[in-house]
C-alpha positions, 0 to 999 in steps of 0.5 A: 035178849036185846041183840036177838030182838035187834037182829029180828027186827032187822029181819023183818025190816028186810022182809018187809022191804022184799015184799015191796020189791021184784021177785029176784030181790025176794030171792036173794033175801030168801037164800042169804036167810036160808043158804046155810041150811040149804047147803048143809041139807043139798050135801050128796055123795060126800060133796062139801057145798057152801056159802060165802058172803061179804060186802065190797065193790066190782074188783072185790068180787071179781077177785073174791070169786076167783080165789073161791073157784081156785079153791074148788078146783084145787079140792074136788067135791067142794063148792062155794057159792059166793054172794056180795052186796053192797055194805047196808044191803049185806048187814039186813041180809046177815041179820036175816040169817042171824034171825034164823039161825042159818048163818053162812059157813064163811063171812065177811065180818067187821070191827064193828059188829064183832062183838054183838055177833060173838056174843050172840052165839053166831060166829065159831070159835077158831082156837081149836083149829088154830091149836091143831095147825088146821088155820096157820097165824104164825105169821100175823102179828099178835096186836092184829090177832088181837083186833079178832078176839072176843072174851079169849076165843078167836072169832075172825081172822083179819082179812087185810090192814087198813086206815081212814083215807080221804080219797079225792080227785087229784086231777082237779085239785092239780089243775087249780093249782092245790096242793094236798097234804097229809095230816090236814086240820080241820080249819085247813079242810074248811078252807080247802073246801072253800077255795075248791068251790070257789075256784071250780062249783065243785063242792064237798060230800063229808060222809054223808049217810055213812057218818059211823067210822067218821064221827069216831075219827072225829071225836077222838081228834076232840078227846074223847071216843063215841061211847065209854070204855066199857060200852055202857053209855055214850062218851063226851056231852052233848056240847062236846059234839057241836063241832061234829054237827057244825062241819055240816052248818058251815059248809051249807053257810059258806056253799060248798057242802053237797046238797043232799038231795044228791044222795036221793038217786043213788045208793049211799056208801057206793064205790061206784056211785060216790059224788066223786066219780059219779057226779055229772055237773059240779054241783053233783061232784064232791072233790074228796071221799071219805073212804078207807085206805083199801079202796083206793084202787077201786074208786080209780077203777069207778072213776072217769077216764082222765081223772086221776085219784089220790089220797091223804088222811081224814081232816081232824083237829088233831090227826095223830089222835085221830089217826089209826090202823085197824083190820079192814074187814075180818074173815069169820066162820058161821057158828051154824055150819055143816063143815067147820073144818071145811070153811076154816080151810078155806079161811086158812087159803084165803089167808096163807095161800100165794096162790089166793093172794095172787089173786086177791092182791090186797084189794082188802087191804095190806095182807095180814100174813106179813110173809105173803105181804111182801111176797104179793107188793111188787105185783101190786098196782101203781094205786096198791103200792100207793095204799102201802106206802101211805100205810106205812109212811103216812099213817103208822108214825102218826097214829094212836090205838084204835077204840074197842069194837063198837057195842051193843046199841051202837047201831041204833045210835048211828041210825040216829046220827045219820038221821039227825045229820040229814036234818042239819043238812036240809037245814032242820036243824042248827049244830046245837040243836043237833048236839042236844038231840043226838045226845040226848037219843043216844043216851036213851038207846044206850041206857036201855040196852 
């Protein structure tokens, strides 16, 4: 009941917000609400009409939709319509749909929240077509099939292998004389940040707004990981998250944190509207991003001309706990549409098809499929080929298990560590008192859930 309740008052929130905003926004909101069973219902002489959604940048899209029309074109009779948004703007749209049991026939899903929407009904189960040879995994690897099962079903197909990359400007940090390295602590990175804004004004955005994947990181490098193993309640104490909150007071107590009035004008999580990329005068600039290893090539592709991108792990006080590979994103199958058999074909091309690939070329991530993996790596771009080698080279001998998908309740309680997140960064608050009220919060939406 709880997860439908959240779903709707997603919803709502979304509606409320639509009714706000310019007629095309309503529209968008209306159609991501409603594309389901307006595809199921505009089917006329045998033709398959559906939707696809997921979230991403420009190159994601470009491409996606491409590899889409491919489709189309190879099998007469079938379209797909395909909608993108940005990560925040995608999920309010996806609840909209869940709300109203009008999921999309395809999606973009993440590790995140795959267990909330199997668990509430609204992603189909793909073993029997698995079973059948209609979607071929033979060559996927059983730990990355295993990231996209759910209670012995599978739910979602991994759309491209990934890790946490710190994404930053290579071209100052080489004009300054600094070296990079990976698998940094913490107490290096402090200092980094420092000398950085000392040497140039420009200073650090340590993922503001988008503090889910990072306090995650974070604490597993402290021992522990965000909730419990069985999801029932949060992991740690409240002293146990000081440090997290104290990354925050520090960097305002030594300058080089971002001021988070930055954040006002632009849209938050934004490839193209990062600090890195974005910021016009040092103090709008960060040096680095806290991102993932697949968006490396499209932060190049935001970023000045000139201004060459690199990347290294996140900052932890022990990386090789903190350090993982997960599935970037998963392609999944509404549990509401029209033509099962259909979208998971297209699932099934997404995946296997060289053709799609050529076109896609790992802009998710490292290919699940290991044959197409390699078949696709020397038609990589310089940026591509860097994600693979950092994948393998960088992250895979100095990593550790990811933790379980996030449970129920884990939205609301990163709502609230963004919001107490902003608070320190205004100032508000001090760490401890930060710590206590997070905790304190989470414990709350956790026990009532």
């Amino acid at each position: 009941m709880k997860k439908a309740a959240l779903f709707m008052a997603c919803a709502l929130a979304v509606t409320a917000l639509a009714g706000c905003s310019s007629s095309s926004s309503t529209a968008e909101t209306t159609a991501a609400a409603g594309g389901a069973t307006e595809a199921a219902g505009g089917s006329e002489g045998g033709e398959v009409n559906m939707i696809m959604t997921w979230w991403g940048n420009q190159v994601r899209n470009e491409r996606t939709q491409q590899a889409l029309d491919l489709y189309a074109e190879q099998n007469p009779g079938v379209h797909i319509e395909g909608q993108f948004s940005e990560w925040s703007d995608y999920w309010n749209k996806l609840a909209t749909s869940a709300a109203g049991q009008a999921m999309p026939d395809l999606l973009q899903m993440d590790y995140m929240y795959v267990d909330q929407y199997v668990k509430s009904g609204l992603l189909l189960d793909l073993t029997p077509y698995i079973e059948d040879g209609t979607l071929d995994t033979s060559n996927i690897s059983e730990n990355t099939m295993a990231s996209g099962t759910v209670d012995g079903g599978v739910y979602a197909i991994c759309a491209g292998i990934n890790s946490p990359a710190l994404l930053y400007n290579k071209t100052l940090t080489d004009s300054l004389g600094i070296e990079i390295k990976d698998n940094m602590t913490m107490d290096e990175f402090f200092a980094l940040s420092k000398q950085i804004y000392e040497q140039s004004g420009v200073k650090t955005n340590v993922a503001y707004g988008i503090g889910e994947s990072w306090s995650a990181y974070f604490v597993r490098g402290l021992g522990f990981s965000c909730f419990t193993e069985d999801g029932t309640g949060m992991g740690g104490s409240a002293e146990e998250w000081v440090p997290f909150f104290e990354v925050y007071t520090k960097g305002l107590e030594e300058g080089w944190l971002i001021d988070p009035g930055v954040f006002a004008e632009i849209s938050v999580g934004s490839v193209e509207q990062e600090p890195l990329v974005y910021g016009s005068t040092p103090e709008t600039q960060s040096w680095c991003a806290f991102y993932n290893s697949n968006q490396l090539g499209a932060m190049q592709n935001a970023a000045p001309e000139g201004m060459e991108i690199g990347i290294t792990t996140w900052p932890s006080y022990d990386p090789v706990k903190s350090n993982y590979l997960k599935s970037s994103q998963f392609f999944s199958v509404g549990a509401t549409t029209a033509y099962p058999e259909e979208a998971v074909k297209v699932l099934d091309f997404l995946t296997n098809s060289s053709d799609a690939n050529n076109i896609l070329l790992g802009e998710r991530g490292v290919p699940a499929n290991s044959v197409i993996a390699e078949e696709i790596t020397p038609q990589l771009s310089e940026q591509d080929q860097e994600v693979t080698r950092f994948i393998n080279e960088v992250v895979t001998p100095n990593c550790s298990p990811i933790d379980p998908p996030q449970p129920d309740g884990s939205n609301e309680v990163y709502d609230l560590l963004n919001r107490t997140v902003e608070q320190v960064c205004y100032g508000q608050l001090d760490a401890q008192t930060a710590a206590n009220t997070f905790y304190e919060g989470a414990v709350e939406i956790m026990s009532a859930k």
